[in-house]
C-alpha positions in Angstrom: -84.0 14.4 14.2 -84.2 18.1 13.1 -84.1 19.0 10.1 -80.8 20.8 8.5 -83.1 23.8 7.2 -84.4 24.0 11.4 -80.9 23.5 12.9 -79.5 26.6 10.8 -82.4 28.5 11.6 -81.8 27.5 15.8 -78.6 28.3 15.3 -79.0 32.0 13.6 -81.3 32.5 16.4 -79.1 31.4 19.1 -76.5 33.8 17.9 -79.0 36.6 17.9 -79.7 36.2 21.5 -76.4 36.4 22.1 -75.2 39.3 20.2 -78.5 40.7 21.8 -77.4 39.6 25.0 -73.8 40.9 24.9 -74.8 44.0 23.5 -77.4 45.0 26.3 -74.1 44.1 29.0 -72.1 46.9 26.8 -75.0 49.3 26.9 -75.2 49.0 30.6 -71.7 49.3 31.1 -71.3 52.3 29.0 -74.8 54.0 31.2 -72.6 53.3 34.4 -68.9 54.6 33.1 -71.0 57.7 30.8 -73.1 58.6 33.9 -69.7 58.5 36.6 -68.0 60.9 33.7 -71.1 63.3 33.3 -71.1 63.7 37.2 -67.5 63.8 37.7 -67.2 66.4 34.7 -70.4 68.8 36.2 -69.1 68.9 39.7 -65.3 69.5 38.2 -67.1 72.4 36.0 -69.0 74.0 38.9 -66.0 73.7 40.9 -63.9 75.6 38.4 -67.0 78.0 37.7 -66.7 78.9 41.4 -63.2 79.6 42.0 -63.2 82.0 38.5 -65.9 83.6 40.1 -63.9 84.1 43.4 -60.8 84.9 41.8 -62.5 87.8 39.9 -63.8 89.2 42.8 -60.5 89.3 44.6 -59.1 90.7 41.2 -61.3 93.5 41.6 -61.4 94.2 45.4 -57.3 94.0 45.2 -57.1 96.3 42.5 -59.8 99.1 43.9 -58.4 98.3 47.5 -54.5 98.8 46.1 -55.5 102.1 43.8 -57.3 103.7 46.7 -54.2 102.7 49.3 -52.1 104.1 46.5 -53.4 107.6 46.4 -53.8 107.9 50.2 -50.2 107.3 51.1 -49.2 109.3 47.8 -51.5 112.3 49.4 -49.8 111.6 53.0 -46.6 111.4 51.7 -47.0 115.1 49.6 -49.0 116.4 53.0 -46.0 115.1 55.3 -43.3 116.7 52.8 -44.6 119.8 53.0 -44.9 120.0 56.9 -41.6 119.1 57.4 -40.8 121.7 54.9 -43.2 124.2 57.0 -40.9 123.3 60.2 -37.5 123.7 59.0 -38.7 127.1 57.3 -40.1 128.0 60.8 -37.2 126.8 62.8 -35.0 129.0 60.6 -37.0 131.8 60.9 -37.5 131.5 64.6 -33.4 131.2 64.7 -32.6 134.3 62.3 -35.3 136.9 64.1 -34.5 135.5 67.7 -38.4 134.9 67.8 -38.8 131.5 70.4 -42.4 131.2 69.4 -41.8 130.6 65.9 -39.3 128.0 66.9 -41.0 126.2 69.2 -43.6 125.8 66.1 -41.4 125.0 64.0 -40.3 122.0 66.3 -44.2 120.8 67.1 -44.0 120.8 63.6 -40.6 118.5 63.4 -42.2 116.4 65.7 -45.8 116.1 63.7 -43.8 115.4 60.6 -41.4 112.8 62.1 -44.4 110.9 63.9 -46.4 111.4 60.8 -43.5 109.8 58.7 -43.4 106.6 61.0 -46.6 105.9 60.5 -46.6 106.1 56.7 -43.2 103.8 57.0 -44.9 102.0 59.1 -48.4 101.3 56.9 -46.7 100.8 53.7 -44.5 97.9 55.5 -47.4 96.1 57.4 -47.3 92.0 56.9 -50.7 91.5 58.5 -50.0 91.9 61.9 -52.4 93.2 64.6 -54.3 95.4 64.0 -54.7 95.0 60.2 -55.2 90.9 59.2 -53.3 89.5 56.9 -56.3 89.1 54.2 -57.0 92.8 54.4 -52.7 93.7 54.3 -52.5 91.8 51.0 -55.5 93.5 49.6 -53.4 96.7 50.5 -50.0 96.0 49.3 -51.1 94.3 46.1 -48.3 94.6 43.5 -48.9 94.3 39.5 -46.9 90.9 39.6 -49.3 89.3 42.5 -52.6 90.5 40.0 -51.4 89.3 37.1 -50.3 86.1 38.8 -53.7 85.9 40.3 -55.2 87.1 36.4 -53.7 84.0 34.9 -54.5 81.7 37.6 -58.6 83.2 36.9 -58.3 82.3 33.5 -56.7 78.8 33.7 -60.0 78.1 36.2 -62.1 79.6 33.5 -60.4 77.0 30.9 -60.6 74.1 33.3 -64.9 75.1 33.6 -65.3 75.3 29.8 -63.2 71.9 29.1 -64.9 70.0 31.7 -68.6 71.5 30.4 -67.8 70.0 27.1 -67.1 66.5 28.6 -70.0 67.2 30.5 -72.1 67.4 26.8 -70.3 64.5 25.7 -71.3 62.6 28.3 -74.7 63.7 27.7 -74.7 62.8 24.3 -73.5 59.4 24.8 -76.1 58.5 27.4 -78.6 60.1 24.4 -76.7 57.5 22.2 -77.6 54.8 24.8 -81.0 55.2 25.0 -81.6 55.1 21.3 -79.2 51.6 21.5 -81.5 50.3 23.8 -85.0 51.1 22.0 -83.3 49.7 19.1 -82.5 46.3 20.6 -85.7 46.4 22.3 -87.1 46.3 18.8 -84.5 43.6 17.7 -86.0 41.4 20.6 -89.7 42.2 19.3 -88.9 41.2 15.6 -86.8 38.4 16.4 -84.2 36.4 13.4 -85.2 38.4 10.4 -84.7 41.0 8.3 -85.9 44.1 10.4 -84.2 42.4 13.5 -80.8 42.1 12.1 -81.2 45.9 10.8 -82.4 47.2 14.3 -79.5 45.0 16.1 -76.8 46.4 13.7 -78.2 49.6 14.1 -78.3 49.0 17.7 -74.7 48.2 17.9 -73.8 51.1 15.4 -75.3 53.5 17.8 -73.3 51.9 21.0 -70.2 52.2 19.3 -70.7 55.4 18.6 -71.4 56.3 22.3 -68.2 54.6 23.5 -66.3 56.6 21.6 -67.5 59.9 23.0 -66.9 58.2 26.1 -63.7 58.1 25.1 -63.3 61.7 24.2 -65.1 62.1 26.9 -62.3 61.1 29.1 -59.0 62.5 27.2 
């Protein structure tokens, strides 16, 4: 027979092994779901990182592209104004002195001006099409709407990076967590039933709680 005194003290061990045991299964689990999150959450950050980065440039080619195709046409359209002023003045001048030189001038310069004019209509209006690409259109007809639309879809991607870098450090910090669990119940296993045990298991299982819940936070 064994003795009462031996039975409780089989029995205090047996449930040590298995709080030992079930708490090395958690600690695993949590490695395998902390690990899936830190990955999931860097690749989701560098993503984001990337696109900011592409949208900024964009921001900035559409804006010096836009400014510069502003102040051409502006400059064409003031140069074409004045030409087609130049040939109306000529054409009336040729008309009122009888002079057929100054006419015929005056309608070169009719026809320089209406030409010219086309092709300003013409620029201003493109969609893409041959000869300019559609990429290189946009970055010319960029209006303040389309950049600030752009502008807040930059910084959305720039919030998206900075909320998945902290579940990123979460992550992190509960796999830190894990590793402490597990040198804990390591040390549980070494010092068996007992005092120091039973402090290193709780301790143990204080510390795994702890990283489940930034898993947790990790998620939300």
């Amino acid at each position: 027979m064994i003795a009462p005194d031996a039975a409780a003290e089989l029995r205090a061990e047996k449930r040590f092994d298995l709080v030992a045991a079930i708490l090395i299964g958690a600690i695993a689990v949590l490695a395998g779901v902390l690990a899936v999150i830190q990955i999931g959450a860097s690749q989701a950050a560098t993503r984001a990182d990337l696109q900011a980065a592409r949208l900024a440039s964009d921001l900035s080619a559409r804006i010096s592209v836009s400014e510069q195709a502003i102040d051409s046409g502006l400059g064409s359209q003031q140069f074409a104004l004045i030409l087609g002023m130049e040939a109306a003045a000529r054409q009336l001048a040729g008309v009122e002195n009888s002079d057929a030189s100054t006419t015929a001038v005056g309608q070169a310069q009719e026809s320089a001006y209406q030409k010219l004019t086309a092709a300003l209509t013409a620029m201003s209006a493109t969609t893409g099409g041959a000869p300019v690409d559609p990429y290189t259109a946009g970055l010319l007809g960029a209006t303040t709407k389309q950049l600030l639309t752009e502008l807040a879809e930059q910084n959305r991607q720039v919030d998206l990076a900075s909320a998945a870098g902290t579940h990123e450090q979460l992550a992190v910090l509960g796999l830190s967590l894990l590793a402490l669990a597990g040198v804990l119940t390591g040390l549980a296993a070494v010092l068996r039933e007992g005092r120091g045990g039973r402090i290193s298991l709780s301790a143990a299982c204080a510390v795994a709680a702890s990283s489940g819940l930034l898993a947790i936070l990790a998620v939300v």
